[in-house]
Structure formats: structure tokens, C-alpha cells
N, C-alpha and C positions, 0 to 999 in steps of 0.2 A: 297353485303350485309354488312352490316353496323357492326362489331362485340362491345364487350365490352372494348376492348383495344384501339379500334380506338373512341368508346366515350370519355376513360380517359383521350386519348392523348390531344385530341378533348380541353376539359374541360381543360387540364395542359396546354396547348396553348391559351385558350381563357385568364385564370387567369395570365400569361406571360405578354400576351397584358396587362390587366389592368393594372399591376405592373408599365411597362414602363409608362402609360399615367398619374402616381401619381409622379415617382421620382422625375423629375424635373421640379415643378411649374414655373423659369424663363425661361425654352425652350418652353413649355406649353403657355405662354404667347405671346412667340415672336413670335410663330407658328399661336397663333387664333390674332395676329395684322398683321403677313405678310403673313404668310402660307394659306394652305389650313385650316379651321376649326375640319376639323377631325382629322391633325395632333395634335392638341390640346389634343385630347382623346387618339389618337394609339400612342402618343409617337413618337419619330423619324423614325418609319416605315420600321428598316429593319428587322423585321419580312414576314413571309411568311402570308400573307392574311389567315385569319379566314374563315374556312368553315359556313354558321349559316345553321344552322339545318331547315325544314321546320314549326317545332312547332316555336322555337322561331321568325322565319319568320314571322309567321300567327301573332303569340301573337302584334309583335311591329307595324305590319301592321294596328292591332283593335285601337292598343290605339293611334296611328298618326291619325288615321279617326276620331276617336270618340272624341279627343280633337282637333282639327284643322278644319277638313271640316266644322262641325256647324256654328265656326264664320268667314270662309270664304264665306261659302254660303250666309250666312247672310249680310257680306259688300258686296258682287257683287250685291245683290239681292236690297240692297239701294241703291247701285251707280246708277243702270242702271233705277230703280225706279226713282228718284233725276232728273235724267237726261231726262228723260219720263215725266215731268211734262208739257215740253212746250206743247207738244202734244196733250193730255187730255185739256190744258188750251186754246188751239184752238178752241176747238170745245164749250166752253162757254164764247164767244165772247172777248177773249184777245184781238185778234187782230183791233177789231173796239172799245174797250176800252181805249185801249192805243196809238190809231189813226195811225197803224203801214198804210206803204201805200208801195207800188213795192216791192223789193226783201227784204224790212227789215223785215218778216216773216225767210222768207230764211234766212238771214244772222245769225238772233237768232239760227238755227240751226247749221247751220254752225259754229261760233263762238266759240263753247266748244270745236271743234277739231283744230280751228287757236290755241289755248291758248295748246292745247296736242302739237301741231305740235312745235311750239316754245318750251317749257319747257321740252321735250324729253330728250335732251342729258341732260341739268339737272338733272333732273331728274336719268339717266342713273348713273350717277356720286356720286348722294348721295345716289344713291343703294349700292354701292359699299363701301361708304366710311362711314356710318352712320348705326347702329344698324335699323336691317329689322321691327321689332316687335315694334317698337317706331316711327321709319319712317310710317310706316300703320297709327297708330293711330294716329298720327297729324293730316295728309291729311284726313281723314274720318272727325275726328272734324270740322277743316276748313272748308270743302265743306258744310257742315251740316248748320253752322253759315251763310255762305253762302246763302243756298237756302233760311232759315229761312226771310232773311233781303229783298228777293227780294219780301214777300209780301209787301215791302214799294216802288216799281217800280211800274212810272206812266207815263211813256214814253220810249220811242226806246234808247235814251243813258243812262237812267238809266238801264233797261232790259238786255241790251245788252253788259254794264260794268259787272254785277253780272254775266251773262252765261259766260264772258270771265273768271272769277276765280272759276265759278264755274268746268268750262274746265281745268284749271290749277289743281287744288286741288283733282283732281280726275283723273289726266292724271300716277299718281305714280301706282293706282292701280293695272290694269292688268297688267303690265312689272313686278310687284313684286310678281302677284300670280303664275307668269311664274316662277320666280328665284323660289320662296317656294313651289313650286309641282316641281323642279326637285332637290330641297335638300332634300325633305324629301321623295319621294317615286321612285321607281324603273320605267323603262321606261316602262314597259308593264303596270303598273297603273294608269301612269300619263295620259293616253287619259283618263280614264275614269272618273278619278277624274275634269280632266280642263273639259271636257265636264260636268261635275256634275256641278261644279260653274258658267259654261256660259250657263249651262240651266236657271239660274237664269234672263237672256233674258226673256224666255217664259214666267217663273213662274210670273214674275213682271207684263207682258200684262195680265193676267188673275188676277190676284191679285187686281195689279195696274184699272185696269174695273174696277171692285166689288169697292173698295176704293173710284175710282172719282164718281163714279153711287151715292154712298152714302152721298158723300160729296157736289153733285152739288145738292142735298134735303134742305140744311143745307142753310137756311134764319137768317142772321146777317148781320151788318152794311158791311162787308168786304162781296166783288165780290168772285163765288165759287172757280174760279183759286187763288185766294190770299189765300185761306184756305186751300187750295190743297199745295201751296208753303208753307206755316206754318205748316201744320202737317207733311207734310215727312221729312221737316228739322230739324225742333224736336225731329222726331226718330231717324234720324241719329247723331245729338249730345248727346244722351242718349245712342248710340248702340257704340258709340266710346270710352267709357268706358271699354266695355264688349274687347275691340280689344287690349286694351293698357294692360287689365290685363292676356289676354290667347295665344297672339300669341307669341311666343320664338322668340328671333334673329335668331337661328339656331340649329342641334341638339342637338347640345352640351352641351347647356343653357339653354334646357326646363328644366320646374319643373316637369313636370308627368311623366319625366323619371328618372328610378334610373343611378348610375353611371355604371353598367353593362348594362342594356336598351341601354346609350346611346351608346355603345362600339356598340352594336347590329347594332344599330340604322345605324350609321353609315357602318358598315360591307357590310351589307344589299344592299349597293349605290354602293360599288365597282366596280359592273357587269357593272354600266353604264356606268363609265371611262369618265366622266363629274366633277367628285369632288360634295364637297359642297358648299364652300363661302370662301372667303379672301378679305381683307381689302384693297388689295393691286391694285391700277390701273395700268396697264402694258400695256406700248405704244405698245410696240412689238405686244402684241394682237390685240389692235386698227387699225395696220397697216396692220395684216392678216385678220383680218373682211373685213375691206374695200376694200382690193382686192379678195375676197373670190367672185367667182361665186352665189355659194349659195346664200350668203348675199342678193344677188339683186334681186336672185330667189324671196326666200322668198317676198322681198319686192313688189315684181311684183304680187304674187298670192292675199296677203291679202289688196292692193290696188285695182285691181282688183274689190276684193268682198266687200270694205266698201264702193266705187262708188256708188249700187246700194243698201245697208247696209243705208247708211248716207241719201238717199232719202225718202226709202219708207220708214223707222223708223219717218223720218220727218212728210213726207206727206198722212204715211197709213191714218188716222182717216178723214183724207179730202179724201183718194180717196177712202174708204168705202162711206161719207155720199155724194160723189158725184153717186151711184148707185141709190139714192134717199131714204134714211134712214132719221127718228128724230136725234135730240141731243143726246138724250141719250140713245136711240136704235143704232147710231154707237160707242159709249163707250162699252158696252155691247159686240158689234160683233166684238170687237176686242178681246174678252176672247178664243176661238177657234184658231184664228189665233197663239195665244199665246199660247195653248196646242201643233200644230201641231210643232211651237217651237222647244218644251222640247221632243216632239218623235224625231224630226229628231234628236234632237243634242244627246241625249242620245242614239237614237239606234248607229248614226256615231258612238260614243265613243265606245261602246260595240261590233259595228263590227271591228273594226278597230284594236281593243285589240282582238279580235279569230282569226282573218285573220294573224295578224301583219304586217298590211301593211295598211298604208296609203293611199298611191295615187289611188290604186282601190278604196275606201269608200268617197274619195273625188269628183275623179271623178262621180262617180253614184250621187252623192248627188247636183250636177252641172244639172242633168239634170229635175227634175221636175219644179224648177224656169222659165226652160228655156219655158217649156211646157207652165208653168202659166202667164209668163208675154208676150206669144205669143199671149195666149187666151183674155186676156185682152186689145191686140190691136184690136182684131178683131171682138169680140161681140159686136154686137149693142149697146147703151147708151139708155135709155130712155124711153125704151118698160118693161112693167112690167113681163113680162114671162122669159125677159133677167139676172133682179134681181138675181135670186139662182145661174145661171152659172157663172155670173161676181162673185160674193161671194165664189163660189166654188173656180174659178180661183187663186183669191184673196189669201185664203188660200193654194194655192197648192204651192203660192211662197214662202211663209212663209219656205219651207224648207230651205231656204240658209242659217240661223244663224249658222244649222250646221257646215258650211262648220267653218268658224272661227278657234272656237278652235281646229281643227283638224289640221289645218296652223302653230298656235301657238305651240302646242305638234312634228309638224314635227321637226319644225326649232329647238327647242329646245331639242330634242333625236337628231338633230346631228350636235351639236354645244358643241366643251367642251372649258376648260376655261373659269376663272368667270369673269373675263371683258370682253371676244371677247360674251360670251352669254348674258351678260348684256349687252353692244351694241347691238348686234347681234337683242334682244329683242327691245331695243327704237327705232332700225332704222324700224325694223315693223312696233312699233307703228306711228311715222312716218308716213309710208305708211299709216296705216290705220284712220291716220288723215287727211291728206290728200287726200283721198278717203270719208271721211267722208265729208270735208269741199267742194267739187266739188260739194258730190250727190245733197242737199239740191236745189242748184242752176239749177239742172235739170227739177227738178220739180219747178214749180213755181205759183202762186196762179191766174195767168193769162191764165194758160192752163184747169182749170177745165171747162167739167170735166171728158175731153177724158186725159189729161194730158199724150199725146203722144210722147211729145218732152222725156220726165223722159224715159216712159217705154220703149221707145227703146233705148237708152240707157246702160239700164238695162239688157235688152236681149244682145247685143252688148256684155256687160263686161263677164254676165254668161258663152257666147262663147268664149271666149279669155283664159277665166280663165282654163277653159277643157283641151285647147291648153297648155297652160303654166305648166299643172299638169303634163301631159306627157313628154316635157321638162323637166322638175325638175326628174322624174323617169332613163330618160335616165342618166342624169347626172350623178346622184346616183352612178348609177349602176357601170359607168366609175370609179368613185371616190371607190369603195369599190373592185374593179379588181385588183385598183392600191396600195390600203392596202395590200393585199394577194401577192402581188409581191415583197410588202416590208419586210412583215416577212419571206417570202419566202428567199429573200436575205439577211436576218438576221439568219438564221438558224432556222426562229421558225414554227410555226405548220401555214400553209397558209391558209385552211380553218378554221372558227371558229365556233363555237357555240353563239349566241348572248342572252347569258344569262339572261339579263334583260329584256327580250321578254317572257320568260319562265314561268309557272306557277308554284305558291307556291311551290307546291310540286316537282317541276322538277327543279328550281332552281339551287341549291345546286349541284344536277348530273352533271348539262350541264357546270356548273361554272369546277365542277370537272376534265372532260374531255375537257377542254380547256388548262389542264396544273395546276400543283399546283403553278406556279408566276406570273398567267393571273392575270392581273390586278393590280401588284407590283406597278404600279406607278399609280393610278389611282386619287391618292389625291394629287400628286406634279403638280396638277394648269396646267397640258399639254393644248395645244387646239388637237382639231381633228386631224388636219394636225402634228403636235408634236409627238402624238400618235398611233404607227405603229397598236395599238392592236383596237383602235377605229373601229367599225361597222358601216356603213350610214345603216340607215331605210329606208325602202323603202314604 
């Protein structure tokens, strides 16, 4: 129980902390250019870690949500809009518009993830080395101007120039929402949150329907895909605005927080023993990434699932209207598709946050695809009774976006250091460009409208990926035997409590009963392996 003395303490140790993070503005400085970012706030750090209470917990918890999720929901929810536009524009004759002929459909697809796949490490690099909240809003602007311009593409190399920068200017995003949901929220959150922003997946197929349905009405000199590419790149340079003026570089430097807030703010992160951000690129970590197990782990899983991600994203609206649908009765019946989406990815997130465990939620979420894109080898084509089951089918595979962000959230709870997790992250993406740029090629406009070469495939990857979940659990496990050996042979407590897994209210206990110097070093920039007190998620 919690008495009145061990509040004051509480409070004369929090007002301490502050003290230190005011004295010296030139340590302060040279901390938020090399250091970790929190040291900026906590001062030189040899204090004993701040208990935070579970009110102020909750409190800094509302207002990181309520200023931040909005406008990132809001950029994923254009990005992936943006990038959805070829697809909709298929189905109102792009392709015999602009006289595309063999795989230059496909390659359009494919395209925006060559242009990820190249600018990754780039990418990677100016995350690192450039303000996060100003890096955001450039690339949003850009891609925006971008799609805008491609309503003036009238053949395959103009088309096919604009999706290359469009793929570029949009390849910063997700690696950055990755870095900005593990600074600013604790590990038990951050599934739910990255699953919140990659439901914008879903949201945009249901959205994005309703949008082209209305805009392929719209009789003016310009073809309906050209009007389609003009209004969402329009929204997008207007919403780039909204990005340059409320996203913070980091916590330290938001405005909606006070200078106690952010002490909080930061406090709050310790459990993860990840840090927050530093300016500083460190080989050394480059050189334990890349020989990191993990590393490839990851990359294997979320390659894996953009294979069969990068296809049907491509080819759903053609293998819907190959069931035998109108134009714009397959726009339409892609809006369900796009709910069953946002169930799988948000229930994933929300089981996987009460479990605290990953690789079960993952696995499970592996097998309705596998169910759905069986069904759809095997139902007849062509017969009208066959119609609702192939469409049922259809939608059953829709479950895989899930799997995604819950890949993203793995790797990322158990990756610390801000360069080896910023690699750690591009080399993903990577993968998942490269998974992107294969799938397209699966499917091909020459298979409709069994398009059987794609879905097996597809099935092929969702089995493997299952396989490779399990692998990764085993690993873990080994790797977290071999933490507990090490504190063990340090003298420290072997078992832990993984306090960042904890709920509000339990937080603060389990942090407590870990030790009052669990987590002393949690912002001197360690990686995983560095870090004897680090926890793998499983």
C-alpha cells in the first residue's frame, strides 16, 4: 500500500529529476544531438528511475492518443488510399486507355515497391539523422504532388515514372510510424495502436469503394481514373499541412506537453529498455543487426506475407469482377472485403495485447487465408450458384492484412537501439517490398479468370509463413533463457517481470518488483543484446 511519505518522496524525486533536466542546457543539447532524447529531459541519468503512478500513466497515455493517432490515422489512411488508386482505375478502363499490353499492368504494381526497395536504407538513414515530424511532412507533401500530376499520364512510361516516385515518397512512411509508436507508447500499446493505423488498410477499401463509385458518375472532359488521381492527391497536399504542424520530432519537443508531462512522458518508456531516439548512426549496431538471427527472422515472415499482400491488393478488383460482376458492382464489393480488414487487424491487435503474446495471434490469423484462397482454387468459375461462395471465399482471405502489423510490433518490442531498430525496420521494409514487387507478377492479366498461377502461390506463402512463426517463437525463447543466465551471472534477479506488457494499473507494481534500478540504463541507446535486463516477446 502506497502510504503519504512514500507519495512525498515520490514527488521530491520526481521535482529532483526535473531540476537536473533544467541545469545544464549545454549537456541537454549534446544529449538530444548524440544521446538518447530523454536524456535531454532526465539530465545525466544517475538518478534512480521515477516510479509514475498509474493516474499520471493514464493521463499522458489520453493525451499521446488524442494528439498523435488522429493525424496518423489520417496519413496511413491517404497513403494506402494514394496507392489504391491503380486498382479502382482498372476497373474504369486504364488499362485499354493508356494501351498498357503483357505484364505492364503488373509492373504498375509492382513499381512503388522497386522504388521502396531502393530508397529503404535511405530512407533508414535520414530517419535517423533528420527531425522525424518534418521528415513526415515532406514525403506526404511530395507523394501528394505526385499522384496529383499523374492525372497528366497517357502511356506506360509516363504511368510508370510517376508510381516509381510515387513508391519513393511514400516508402518513409511506415518505417517512421514504426520508430513513432515505439517512442512514444509502451510495448503493451503499441500492438494496438500500429494495428489502429494499419486498419486504415481496411478503412480506405470501404472508404476508397464509396469515393470511386461516386466519382466514376462524374462526366467531364478528364477520363474517371484521372479524377480519381486528382482528388486524392489534392487531399493529400492539403492534409500535409495538418502533419507538418502536430506531429513532434519526439517527446521531448511536443507542444501539448508541459515540461513535467514530458519528464512523465518519457518515464513511462523505461519498462521497454528500447530508449527513444538519438541522432547518432552507430556502426556497431549496424553490424549486430545484420548478423542478428532475428533480423532475417523478421524479414522472412513479413516477405513471406507481402508475396501474396502485393498480388491480391493488385489483382483483387479483377479477381472479384472475374466472378462475373459490373464495373461498378465490383467497386462496391470490395467495401466488405475491406471491413473484414479492420476486424481481423484490430481484433489481432486487441488479442495479442490480453494474450501478450504474439506468435499465437499470428499464427491463428494464418489460417483463414489459407482456408480462403483453397476455396477459391476449387469452386467452379462460371456457374451462377457458384457467385456467393467464390465472394464468400474472397472475403475470407481478406483476413491476412492482419497478420502485418503484428510482424511490425514483433520485431519492434524486441529490437532496442535506435539505429539497429531503425535498420532493423528498413530491412523489413525491404522485405516487404520485395514481397510486394514479386506478388503483382503472380497474378497476371493473362490468367483471368481462374488466375491460378497467383493463388497458389498465395496459399504456398500463407503455409510457410505458419512454419516460420514457430521458428521465430522457438528462437525467442532460447534468446530470453539466455538473458536470465546473464543476470543470473551478474548477480541480478533471473526472472523478470516484463513490465511494459502490464496494464495501467499494474504497471508501476510489476516495474516495482523488478528492482528499484530495473531499467537504469534504459535510455543509454543499449541494443537488445547490450542489455542484460532486455525481455524477447513472444
Amino acid at each position: 500500500m502506497t502510504t503519504k511519505s512514500d507519495n512525498k518522496a515520490e514527488m521530491g524525486h520526481l521535482e529532483a529529476t526535473m531540476s537536473a533536466s533544467t541545469v545544464d542546457p549545454k549537456a541537454a543539447k549534446y544529449n538530444q544531438s548524440w544521446g538518447d532524447a530523454a536524456q535531454a529531459i532526465l539530465g545525466d541519468n544517475t538518478h534512480a528511475p521515477t516510479i509514475v503512478s498509474a493516474e499520471d500513466n493514464a493521463r499522458i497515455l489520453r493525451k499521446t492518443d488524442f494528439y498523435l493517432l488522429p493525424v496518423m490515422l489520417g496519413i496511413y489512411f491517404l497513403q494506402q488510399l494514394d496507392k489504391s488508386t491503380l486498382a479502382y482505375a482498372s476497373v474504369f478502363n486504364l488499362v485499354k486507355d493508356t494501351h498498357l499490353v503483357g505484364n505492364q499492368y503488373s509492373a504498375l504494381g509492382s513499381i512503388v515497391y522497386a522504388a521502396q526497395l531502393v530508397w529503404q536504407p535511405v530512407s533508414s538513414f535520414f530517419l535517423v539523422r533528420l527531425p522525424i515530424g518534418r521528415w513526415l511532412a515532406f514525403n506526404v507533401l511530395a507523394w501528394g504532388i505526385t499522384l496529383s500530376l499523374m492525372t497528366t499520364a497517357h502511356n506506360f512510361r509516363t504511368l510508370i515514372t510517376a508510381r516509381f516516385f510515387l513508391g519513393l515518397f511514400e516508402a518513409t512512411v511506415a518505417p517512421t510510424f514504426v520508430t513513432i509508436t515505439a517512442m512514444w507508447w509502451r510495448r503493451r500499446e503499441q500492438t494496438q495502436r500500429t494495428a489502429l493505423w494499419y486498419s486504415m488498410n481496411g478503412l480506405t477499401t470501404v472508404v476508397g469503394s464509396i469515393m470511386t463509385f461516386g466519382l466514376g458518375h462524374i462526366h467531364s472532359s478528364l477520363e474517371p481514373y484521372q479524377i480519381i488521381f486528382l482528388f486524392t492527391g489534392l487531399i493529400t497536399v492539403a492534409f500535409s499541412v495538418v502533419v507538418f504542424l502536430l506531429i513532434p520530432n519526439s517527446p521531448t519537443t511536443a507542444r501539448f506537453l508541459t515540461h513535467e508531462e514530458k519528464i512523465l512522458a518519457v518515464e513511462r518508456l523505461r519498462a521497454n529498455n528500447t530508449g527513444t531516439e538519438t541522432k547518432k548512426w552507430k556502426w556497431t549496431q549496424v553490424r549486430e543487426c545484420l548478423l542478428d538471427m532475428k533480423t532475417w527472422l523478421w524479414f522472412s515472415l513479413i516477405f513471406l506475407i507481402s508475396i501474396p499482400s502485393g498480388g491480391i491488393s493488385t489483382f483483387g478488383p479483377l479477381i472479384t469482377q472475374s466472378f462475373g460482376f459490373t464495373q461498378l458492382n465490383t467497386i462496391l464489393l470490395q467495401m466488405p472485403f475491406g471491413a473484414v480488414q479492420i476486424l481481423a487487424t484490430l481484433a489481432g491487435g486487441f488479442a495479442a495485447m490480453y494474450l501478450k503474446r504474439k506468435a499465437l495471434v499470428l499464427f491463428a490469423l494464418t489460417l483463414p487465408p489459407i482456408a480462403g484462397t483453397a476455396a477459391l482454387l476449387t469452386i467452379p468459375r462460371g456457374q451462377p450458384h457458384s457467385k456467393a461462395a467464390l465472394l464468400g471465399s474472397y472475403y475470407i482471405v481478406s483476413f491476412y492484412p492482419g497478420i502485418s502489423p503484428l510482424i511490425y510490433t514483433w520485431s519492434s518490442q524486441n529490437t532496442a537501439g535506435h539505429t539497429k531498430k531503425t535498420l532493423t525496420t528498413g530491412i523489413l521494409f525491404v522485405g516487404q517490398s520485395a514481397g510486394n514487387i514479386l506478388g503483382p507478377f503472380l497474378y497476371t492479366t493473362d490468367q483471368a479468370p481462374l488466375y491460378a498461377k497467383g493463388l497458389r502461390s498465395s496459399l504456398a506463402c500463407f503455409a510457410l509463413l505458419s512454419a516460420f512463426i514457430i521458428a521465430t517463437v522457438v528462437y525467442l525463447t532460447m534468446l530470453n533463457r539466455g538473458q536470465a543466465a546473464r543476470r543470473t551471472a551478474l548477480g541480478k534477479m533471473g526472472v523478470l517481470i516484463d513490465a511494459s506488457l502490464e496494464r495501467t494499473e499494474d504497471a508501476a507494481a510489476a516495474q516495482q518488483a523488478n528492482g528499484a534500478q530495473f531499467g537504469a540504463n534504459a535510455f543509454d541507446d543499449l541494443t537488445d543484446r547490450e542489455n542484460e535486463e532486455f525481455i524477447y516477446v513472444l
